[in-house]
C-alpha positions as CSV (number, residue, x, y, z in Angstrom):
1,X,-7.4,9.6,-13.5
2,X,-7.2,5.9,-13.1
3,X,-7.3,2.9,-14.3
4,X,-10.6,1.5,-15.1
5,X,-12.5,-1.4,-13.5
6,X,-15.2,-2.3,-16.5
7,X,-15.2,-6.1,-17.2
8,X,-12.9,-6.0,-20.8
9,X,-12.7,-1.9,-21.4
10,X,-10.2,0.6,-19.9
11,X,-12.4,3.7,-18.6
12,X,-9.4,5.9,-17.9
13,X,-5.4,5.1,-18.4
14,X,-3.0,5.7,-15.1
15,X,-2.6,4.0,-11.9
16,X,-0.5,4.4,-9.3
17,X,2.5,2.2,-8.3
18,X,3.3,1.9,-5.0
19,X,5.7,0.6,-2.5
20,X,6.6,-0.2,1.3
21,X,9.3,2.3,2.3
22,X,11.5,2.9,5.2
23,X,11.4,-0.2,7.0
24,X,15.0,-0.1,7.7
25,X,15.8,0.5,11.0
26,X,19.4,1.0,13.4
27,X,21.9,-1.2,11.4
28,X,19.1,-3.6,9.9
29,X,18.4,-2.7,5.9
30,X,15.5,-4.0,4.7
31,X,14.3,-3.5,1.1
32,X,15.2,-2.3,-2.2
33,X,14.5,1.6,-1.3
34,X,16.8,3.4,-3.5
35,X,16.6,2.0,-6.3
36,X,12.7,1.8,-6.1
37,X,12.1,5.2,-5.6
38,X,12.3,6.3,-9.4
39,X,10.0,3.5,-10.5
40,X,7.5,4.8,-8.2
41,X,4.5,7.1,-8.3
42,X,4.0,6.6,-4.3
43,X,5.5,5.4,-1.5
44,X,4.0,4.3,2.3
45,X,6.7,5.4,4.6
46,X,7.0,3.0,7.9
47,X,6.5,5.6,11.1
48,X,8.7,3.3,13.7
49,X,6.4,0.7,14.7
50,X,7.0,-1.8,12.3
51,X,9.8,-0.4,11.0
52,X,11.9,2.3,10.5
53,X,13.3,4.9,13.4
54,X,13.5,8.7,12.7
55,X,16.9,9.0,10.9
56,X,15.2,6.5,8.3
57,X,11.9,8.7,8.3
58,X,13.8,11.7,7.5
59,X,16.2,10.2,4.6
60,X,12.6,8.5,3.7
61,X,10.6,11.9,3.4
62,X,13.8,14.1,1.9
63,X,13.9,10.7,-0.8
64,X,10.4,10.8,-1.9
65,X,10.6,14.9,-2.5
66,X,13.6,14.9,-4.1
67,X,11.6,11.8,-6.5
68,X,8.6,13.9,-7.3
69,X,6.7,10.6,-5.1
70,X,3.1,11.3,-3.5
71,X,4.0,9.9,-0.2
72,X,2.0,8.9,3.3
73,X,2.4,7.3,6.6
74,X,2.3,3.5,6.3
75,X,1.3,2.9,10.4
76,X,1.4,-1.0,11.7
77,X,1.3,-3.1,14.7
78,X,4.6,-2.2,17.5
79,X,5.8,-5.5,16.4
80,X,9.5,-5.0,14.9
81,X,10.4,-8.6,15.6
82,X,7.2,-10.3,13.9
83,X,8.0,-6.8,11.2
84,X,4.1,-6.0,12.1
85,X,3.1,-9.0,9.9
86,X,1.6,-11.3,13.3
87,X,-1.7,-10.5,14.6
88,X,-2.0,-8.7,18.0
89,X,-5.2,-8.3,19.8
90,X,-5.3,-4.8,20.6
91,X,-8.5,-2.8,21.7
92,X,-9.9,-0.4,18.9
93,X,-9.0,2.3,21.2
94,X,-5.8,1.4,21.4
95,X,-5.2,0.9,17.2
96,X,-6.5,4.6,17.1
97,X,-3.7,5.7,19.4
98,X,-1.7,4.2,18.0
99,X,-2.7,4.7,14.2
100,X,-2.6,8.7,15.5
101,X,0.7,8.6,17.4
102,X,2.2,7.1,13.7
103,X,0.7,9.7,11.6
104,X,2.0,12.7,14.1
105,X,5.5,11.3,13.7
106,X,5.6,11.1,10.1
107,X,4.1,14.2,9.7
108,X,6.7,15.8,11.8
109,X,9.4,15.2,8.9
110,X,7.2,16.4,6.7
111,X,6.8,19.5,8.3
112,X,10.8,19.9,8.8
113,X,10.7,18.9,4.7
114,X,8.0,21.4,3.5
115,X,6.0,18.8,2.2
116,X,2.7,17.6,3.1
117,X,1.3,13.4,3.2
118,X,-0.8,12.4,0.8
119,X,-2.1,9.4,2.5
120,X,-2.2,6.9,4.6
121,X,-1.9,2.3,4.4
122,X,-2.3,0.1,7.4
123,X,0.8,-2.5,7.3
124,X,0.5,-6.2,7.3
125,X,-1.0,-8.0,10.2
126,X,-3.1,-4.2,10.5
127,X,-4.8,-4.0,7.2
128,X,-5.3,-7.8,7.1
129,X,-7.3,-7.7,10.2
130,X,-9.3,-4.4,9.5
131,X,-10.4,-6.0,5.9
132,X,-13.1,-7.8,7.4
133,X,-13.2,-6.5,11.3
134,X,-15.7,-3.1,10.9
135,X,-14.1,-2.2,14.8
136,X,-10.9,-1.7,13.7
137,X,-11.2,-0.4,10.4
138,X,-13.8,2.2,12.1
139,X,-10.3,3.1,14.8
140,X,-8.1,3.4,11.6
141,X,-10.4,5.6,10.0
142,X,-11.0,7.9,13.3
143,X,-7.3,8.4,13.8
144,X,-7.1,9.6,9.8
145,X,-10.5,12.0,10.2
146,X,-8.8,13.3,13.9
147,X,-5.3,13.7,12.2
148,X,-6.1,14.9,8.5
149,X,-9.5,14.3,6.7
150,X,-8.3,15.2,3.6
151,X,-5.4,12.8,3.6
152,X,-6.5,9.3,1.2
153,X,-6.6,6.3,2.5
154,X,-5.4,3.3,0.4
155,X,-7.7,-0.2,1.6
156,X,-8.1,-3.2,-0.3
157,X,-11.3,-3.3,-2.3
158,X,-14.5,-4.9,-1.1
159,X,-12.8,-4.4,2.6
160,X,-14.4,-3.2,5.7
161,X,-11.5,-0.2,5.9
162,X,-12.9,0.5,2.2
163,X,-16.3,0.5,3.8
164,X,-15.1,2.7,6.8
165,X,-13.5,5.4,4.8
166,X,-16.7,5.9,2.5
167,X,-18.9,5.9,5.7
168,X,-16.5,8.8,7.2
169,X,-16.2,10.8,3.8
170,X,-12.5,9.9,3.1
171,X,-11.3,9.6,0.0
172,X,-10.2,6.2,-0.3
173,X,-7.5,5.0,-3.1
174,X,-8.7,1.1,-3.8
175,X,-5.5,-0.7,-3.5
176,X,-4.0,-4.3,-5.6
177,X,-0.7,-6.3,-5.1
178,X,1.2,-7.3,-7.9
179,X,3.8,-9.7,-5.8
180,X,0.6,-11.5,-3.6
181,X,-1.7,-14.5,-4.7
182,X,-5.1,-13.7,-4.3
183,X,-8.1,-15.6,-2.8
184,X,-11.3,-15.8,-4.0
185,X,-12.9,-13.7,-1.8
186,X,-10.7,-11.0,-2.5
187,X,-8.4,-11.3,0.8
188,X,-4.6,-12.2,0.5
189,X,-3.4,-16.2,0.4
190,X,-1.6,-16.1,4.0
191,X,2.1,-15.2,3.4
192,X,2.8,-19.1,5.1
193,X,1.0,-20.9,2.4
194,X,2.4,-22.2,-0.7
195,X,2.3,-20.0,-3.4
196,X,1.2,-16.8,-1.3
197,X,3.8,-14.9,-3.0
198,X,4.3,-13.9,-6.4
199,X,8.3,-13.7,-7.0
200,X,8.5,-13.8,-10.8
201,X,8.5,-10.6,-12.9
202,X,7.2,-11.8,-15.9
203,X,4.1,-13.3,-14.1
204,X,3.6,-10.7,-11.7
205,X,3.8,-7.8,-14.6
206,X,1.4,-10.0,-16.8
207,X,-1.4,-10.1,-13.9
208,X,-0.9,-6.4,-13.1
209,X,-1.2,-5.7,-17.1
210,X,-4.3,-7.5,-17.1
211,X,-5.9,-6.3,-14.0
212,X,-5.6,-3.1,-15.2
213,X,-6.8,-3.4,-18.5
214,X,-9.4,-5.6,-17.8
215,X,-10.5,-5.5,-14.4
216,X,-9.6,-8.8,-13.4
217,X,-6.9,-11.2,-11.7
218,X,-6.3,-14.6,-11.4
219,X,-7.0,-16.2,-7.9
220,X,-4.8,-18.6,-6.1
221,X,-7.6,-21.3,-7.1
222,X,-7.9,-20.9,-10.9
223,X,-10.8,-18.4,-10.8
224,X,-11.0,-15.3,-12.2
225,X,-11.6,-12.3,-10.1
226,X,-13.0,-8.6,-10.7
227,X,-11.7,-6.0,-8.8
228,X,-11.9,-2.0,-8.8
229,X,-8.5,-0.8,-8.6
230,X,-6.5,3.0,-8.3
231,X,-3.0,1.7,-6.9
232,X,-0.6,-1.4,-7.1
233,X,2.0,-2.0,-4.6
234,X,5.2,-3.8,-4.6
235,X,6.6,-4.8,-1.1
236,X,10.3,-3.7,-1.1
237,X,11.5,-6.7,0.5
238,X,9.7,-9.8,-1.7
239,X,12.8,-11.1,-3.1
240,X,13.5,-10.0,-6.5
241,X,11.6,-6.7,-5.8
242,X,13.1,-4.7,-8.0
243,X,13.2,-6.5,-11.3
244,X,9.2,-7.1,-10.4
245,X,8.6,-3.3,-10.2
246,X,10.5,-2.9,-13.5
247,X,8.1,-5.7,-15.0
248,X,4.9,-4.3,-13.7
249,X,6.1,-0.1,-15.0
250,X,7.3,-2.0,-18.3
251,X,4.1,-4.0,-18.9
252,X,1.7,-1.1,-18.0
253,X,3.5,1.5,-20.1
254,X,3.5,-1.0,-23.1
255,X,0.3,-1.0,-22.4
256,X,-0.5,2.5,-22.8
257,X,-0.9,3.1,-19.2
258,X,0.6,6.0,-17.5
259,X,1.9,5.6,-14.3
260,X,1.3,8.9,-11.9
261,X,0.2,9.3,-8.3
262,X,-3.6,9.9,-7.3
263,X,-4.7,13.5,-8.0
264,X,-5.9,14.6,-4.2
């Protein structure tokens, strides 16, 4: 059950909360993990591209279960230095390789762990691209259908990887971002541009509260913007991450939202 999307009237009352896991990787930490992980309902667990390496996968995987967290692979560009957040111009071939190659190694812990993913987020520069390029949402979307077709997929709504995921009958988990400015077409304000991110608790819980409740968020601009929403993510490393995630759970559950993973 999730949150609703009708202009001014909750239909249902839960929504997922979300975050960027596992990123760390060798003697690099990146990210509030362990403290997030009991504020959460799910959590995208980097597979080594972007981030992470397997020692972090495992801890990452054993973490979630021991949390009670719905939890899936969270594949990106092979781009630790730009942390999978610059564009590369890969062939669609080579995103579903890739895209498949991430999900087999996360689900290789999972295995070990007894547990089972529940879905799967592009990273950065990835999802940013497939929201409006059909190609590479359509490679994404393969390498999910080839790997698991009963695993969600979490895409931003109104995106082509939305639009993708429909087309090939996967579940798809429409996904909001309470620490990101919006534009008014939907997409992201580019991290490099003044007032992309959204670092203050208070503000970042009141958008979430309202976006839930109501449907609709703020954009970057000054206009108002309706979107259909089942998760909210929190990047783990936007500073002050933690007190944000607080914010957002405090807000919704004064708001008589319940916070719980998607049901599969």
């Amino acid at each position: 059950m999730f949150a609703g999307s009708t202009r001014g009237a909750i239909e249902m009352v839960s929504i997922d909360l979300n975050s960027d896991l596992g990123e760390s990787f060798g003697v690099y930490r990146i990210g509030y993990d362990d403290e997030l992980f009991p504020l959460l309902s799910s959590a995208n667990v980097a597979c080594g591209f972007h981030g992470g390496d397997p020692r972090t996968v495992e801890r990452t995987v054993a973490a979630c279960k021991a949390n009670g967290l719905g939890f899936g692979a969270h594949p990106g560009f092979p781009d630790l230095v730009g942390f999978g957040r610059r564009p590369l111009f890969c062939t669609p071939d080579d995103i579903r390789t890739d895209t498949l190659y991430q999900l087999g190694a996360v689900d290789a812990f999972c295995r070990a762990a007894g547990v089972r993913m529940q879905h799967v987020k592009p990273h950065g520069a990835l999802t940013n691209m497939a929201q409006h390029d059909a190609a590479i949402s359509d490679a994404i979307v393969a390498a999910v259908n080839a790997f698991d077709s009963s695993l969600m997929l979490f895409a931003m709504p109104g995106s082509e990887l939305e639009r993708a995921g429909a087309r090939a009958g996967i579940r798809v988990a429409r996904e909001a971002f309470a620490d990101r400015a919006y534009n008014s077409d939907g997409s992201l304000v580019n991290r490099r541009l003044p007032g992309a991110m959204i670092t203050d608790p208070a503000v970042a819980a009141a958008r979430i509260v309202r976006l839930v409740t109501e449907g609709l968020i703020q954009t970057i601009d000054g206009q108002v913007l309706e979107l259909q929403v089942d998760t909210i993510c929190s990047h783990s490393d936007t500073p002050g991450a933690l007190e944000i995630v607080q914010a957002v759970r405090a807000g919704l559950t004064a708001a008589g939202v319940s916070i719980q993973a998607p049901v599969q």
